[in-house]
N, C-alpha and C positions, 0 to 999 in steps of 0.2 A: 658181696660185692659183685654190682655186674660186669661179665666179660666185655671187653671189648669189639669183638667179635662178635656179640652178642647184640652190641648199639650196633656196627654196621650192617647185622641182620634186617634191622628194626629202620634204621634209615633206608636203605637199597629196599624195599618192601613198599615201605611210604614212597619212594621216588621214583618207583615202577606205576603204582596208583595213580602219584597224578598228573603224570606224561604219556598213560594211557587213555585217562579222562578225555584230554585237548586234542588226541589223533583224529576221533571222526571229522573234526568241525576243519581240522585243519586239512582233510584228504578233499574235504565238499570246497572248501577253497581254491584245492587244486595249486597251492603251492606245495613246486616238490623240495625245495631248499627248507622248508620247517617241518613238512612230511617227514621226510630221511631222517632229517636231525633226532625229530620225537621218535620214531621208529629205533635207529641206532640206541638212542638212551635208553629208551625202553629196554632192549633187549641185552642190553650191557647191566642194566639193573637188575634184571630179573636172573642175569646169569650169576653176577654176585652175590644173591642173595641167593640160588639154590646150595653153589659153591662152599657159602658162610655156614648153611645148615647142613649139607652132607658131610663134611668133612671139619665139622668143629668136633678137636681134641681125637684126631686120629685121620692116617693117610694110608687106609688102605683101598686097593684100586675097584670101587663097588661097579664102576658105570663107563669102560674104556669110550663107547661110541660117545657117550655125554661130553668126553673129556677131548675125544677129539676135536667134536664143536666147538666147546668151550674154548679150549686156547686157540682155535683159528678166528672165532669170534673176538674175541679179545685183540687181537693180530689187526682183520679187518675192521673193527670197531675203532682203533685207534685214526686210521685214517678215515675212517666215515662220515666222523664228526669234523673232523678237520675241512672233508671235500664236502660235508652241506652248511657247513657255514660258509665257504667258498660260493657254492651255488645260493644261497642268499646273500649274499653281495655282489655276485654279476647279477642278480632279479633286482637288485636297489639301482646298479650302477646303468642298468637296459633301463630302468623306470625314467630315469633321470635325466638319459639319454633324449628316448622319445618328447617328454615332455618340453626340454630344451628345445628340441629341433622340428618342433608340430608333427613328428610323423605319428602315424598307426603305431597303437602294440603287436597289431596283428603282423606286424612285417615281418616274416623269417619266424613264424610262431614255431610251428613244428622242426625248425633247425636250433632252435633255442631250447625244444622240451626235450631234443635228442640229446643234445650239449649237456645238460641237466642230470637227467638219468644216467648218461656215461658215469659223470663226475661221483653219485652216489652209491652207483652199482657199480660199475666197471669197475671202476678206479680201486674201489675195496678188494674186488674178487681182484684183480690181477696185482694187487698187492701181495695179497694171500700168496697166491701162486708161485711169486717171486720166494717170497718167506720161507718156501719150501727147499729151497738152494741151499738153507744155512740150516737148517731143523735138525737140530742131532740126535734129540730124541723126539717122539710122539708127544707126548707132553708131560710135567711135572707135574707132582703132585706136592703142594705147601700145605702143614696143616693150618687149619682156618681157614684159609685165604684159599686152598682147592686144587682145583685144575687151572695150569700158567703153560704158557709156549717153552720153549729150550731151542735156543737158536746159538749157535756157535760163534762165538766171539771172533770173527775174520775182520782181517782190513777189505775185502770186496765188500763186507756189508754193510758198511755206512754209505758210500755213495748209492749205491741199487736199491735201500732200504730204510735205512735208518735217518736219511736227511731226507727224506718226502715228504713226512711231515710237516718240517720247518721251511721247504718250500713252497707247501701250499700255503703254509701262513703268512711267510711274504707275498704271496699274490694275493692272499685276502687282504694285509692292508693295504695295497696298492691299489687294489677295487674299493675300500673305503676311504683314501686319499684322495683320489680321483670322485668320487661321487661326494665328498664331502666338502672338494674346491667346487665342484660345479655347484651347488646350494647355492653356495657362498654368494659364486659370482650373478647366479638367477636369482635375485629373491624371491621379484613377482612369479615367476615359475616355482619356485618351491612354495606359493604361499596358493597356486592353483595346486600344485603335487596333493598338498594338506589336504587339502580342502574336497580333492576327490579321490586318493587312497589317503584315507585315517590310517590304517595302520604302519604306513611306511615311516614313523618317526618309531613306534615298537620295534619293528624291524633290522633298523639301521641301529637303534641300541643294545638289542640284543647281541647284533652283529658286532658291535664293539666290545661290550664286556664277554663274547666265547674267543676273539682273538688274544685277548688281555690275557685269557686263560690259560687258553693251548699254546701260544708262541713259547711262554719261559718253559711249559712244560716239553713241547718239541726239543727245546733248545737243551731242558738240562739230562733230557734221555741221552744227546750226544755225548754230552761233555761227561756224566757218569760212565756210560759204557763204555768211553773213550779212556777214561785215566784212574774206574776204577778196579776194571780188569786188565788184562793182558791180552792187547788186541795183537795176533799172527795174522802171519800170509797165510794166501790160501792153501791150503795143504791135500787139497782136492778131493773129489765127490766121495770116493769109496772109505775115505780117512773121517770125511764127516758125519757118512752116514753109518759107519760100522755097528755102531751101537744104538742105532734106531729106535727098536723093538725094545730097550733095555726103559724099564718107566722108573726115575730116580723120587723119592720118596722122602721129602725132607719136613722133619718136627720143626715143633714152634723155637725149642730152643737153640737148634742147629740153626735158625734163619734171624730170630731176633736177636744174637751175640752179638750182629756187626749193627749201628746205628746206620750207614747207609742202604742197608739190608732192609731195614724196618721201611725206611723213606719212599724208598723206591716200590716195592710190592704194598706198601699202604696208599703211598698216593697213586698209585695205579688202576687202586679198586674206587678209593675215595672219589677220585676228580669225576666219575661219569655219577656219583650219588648226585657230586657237588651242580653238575650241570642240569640234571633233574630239576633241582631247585630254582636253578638260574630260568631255567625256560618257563617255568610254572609261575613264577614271579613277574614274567613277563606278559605271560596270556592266560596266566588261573583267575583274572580278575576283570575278564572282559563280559560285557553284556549277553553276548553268545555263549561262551563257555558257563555263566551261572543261570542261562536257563538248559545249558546240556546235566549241569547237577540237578536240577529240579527233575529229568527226565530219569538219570539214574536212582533217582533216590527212590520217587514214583515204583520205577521197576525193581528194586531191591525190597519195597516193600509188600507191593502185588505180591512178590517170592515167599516172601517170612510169611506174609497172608495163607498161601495155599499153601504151604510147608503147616502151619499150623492148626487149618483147616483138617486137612490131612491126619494132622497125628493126632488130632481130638477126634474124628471117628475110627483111628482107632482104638482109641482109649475106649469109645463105648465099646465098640463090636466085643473088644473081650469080656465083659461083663457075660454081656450078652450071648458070647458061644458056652461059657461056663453053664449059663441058665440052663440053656438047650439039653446039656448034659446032664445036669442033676433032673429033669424030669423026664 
């Protein structure tokens, strides 16, 4: 029987592949709202999937620097995706904008790509940074599932932390309610929109089904960590960070006993698999992206080519030094 662990190996692998595929064509585009996004999943995929295979059926501590990263990644990835789906819908709601009101795109270009990059770098990093205030330990370790954050259950940390999330997903549908009346109310401009960005119907879908995604999930991170721990006051710096250094070590069946246990640390790894798919599904099937597979294919084959060139002479050569030596 296969492990389960084993299928989210197997998926997070496949969903690091082909969100890695779409990044070139999407960096020469030069949007940073799909950039980040692919970027974040990528490396939220690639990180459950080292996680799944280092630490299937055993939690001992092989790679603390890995593990550091890992749960700050994890930390910052949650909000990453959250803020470049964010910044793809102010790039729909700016499109929508201009084309309503005949101005230039170029107006405020460079105050918009600032705006942008905050949203997908900043915004993570000084997330991170905050997240530090409630870190009680450096990070756990779950078997299967790896390296996870340990952040102290305080009442200061849902408003500084825990509800950012859910606030940027209210501003992202507010930037799709808003870009979504103005359609409405322009047709003739939304049917010029179409007609000279094609992909902004991709775009603006995409953008609907990651908020459909992330908002319950924002929402139910509250409401679990809210009622199904025991949230305290804050008991302050040196009370939470006492035990730092101390790295807690938890088996499959210490963490699988509770069914909110399972829910929470499975859809935690799951959902960035799941977004993988979502985005691939969106742009693995454009005329761009299937002549960028013609190009990888091309180059993986060149590869196998000279790899196999390679090891056929030296298949002959040793016949051949053998000769040498018997006469």
């Amino acid at each position: 029987m296969v492990s389960t662990n084993h299928v989210f190996s197997g998926f997070a692998f496949v969903g690091f592949v082909l969100v890695t595929v779409l990044l070139p064509l999407h960096i020469k585009a030069r949007i940073i709202g799909t950039s980040a996004l692919i970027i974040w999943i990528c490396l939220l995929c690639l990180n459950g999937f080292v996680n799944s295979i280092v630490w299937d059926h055993n939690v001992t501590d092989w790679a603390p620097v890995w593990c550091d990263i890992s749960s700050h990644l994890m930390i910052g990835g949650t909000i990453g995706v959250h803020s470049a789906c964010l910044c793809i819908a102010r790039h729909l709601y700016l499109v929508t904008r201009n084309i309503t009101t005949n101005r230039p795109s170029q107006i405020r270009h460079w105050r918009a790509i600032a705006c942008d990059l905050f949203l997908v770098i900043g915004v993570p990093t000084l997330y991170i940074v905050v997240s530090y205030i409630f870190q009680s330990n450096r990070f756990v370790i779950y078997e299967e599932i790896g390296c996870y954050f340990a952040l102290y259950n305080t009442q200061p940390m849902y408003p500084l932390l825990m509800i950012w999330p859910f606030i940027v997903s209210l501003i992202l549908l507010g930037y799709l309610g808003v870009t979504t009346r103005t359609l409405i109310q322009r047709g003739a401009g939304f049917k010029i929109l179409i007609q000279r960005d094609e992909p902004f119907c991709r775009l603006l879908a995409l953008a609907v089904v990651m908020v459909t995604c992330t908002f319950p999930c924002s929402l139910i991170a509250i409401i679990v960590g809210a009622t199904e721990d025991s949230v305290v006051p804050w008991p302050g710096w040196d009370y939470v960070h006492a035990e730092f250094s101390h790295i807690p070590k938890i088996p499959a069946t210490e963490w699988q006993a509770t069914p909110v246990n399972i829910a929470v640390l499975q859809l935690t790894r799951w959902c960035f698999v799941m977004y993988a798919f979502i985005v691939f599904a969106f742009f693995g099937f454009t005329t761009e992206v299937k002549k960028s597979y013609r190009s990888v294919l091309g180059f993986l084959i060149s590869c196998f080519g000279i790899f196999a060139i390679f090891k056929g002479r030296r298949m002959r050569c040793v016949p051949c030094f053998f000769a040498r030596q018997l006469h």
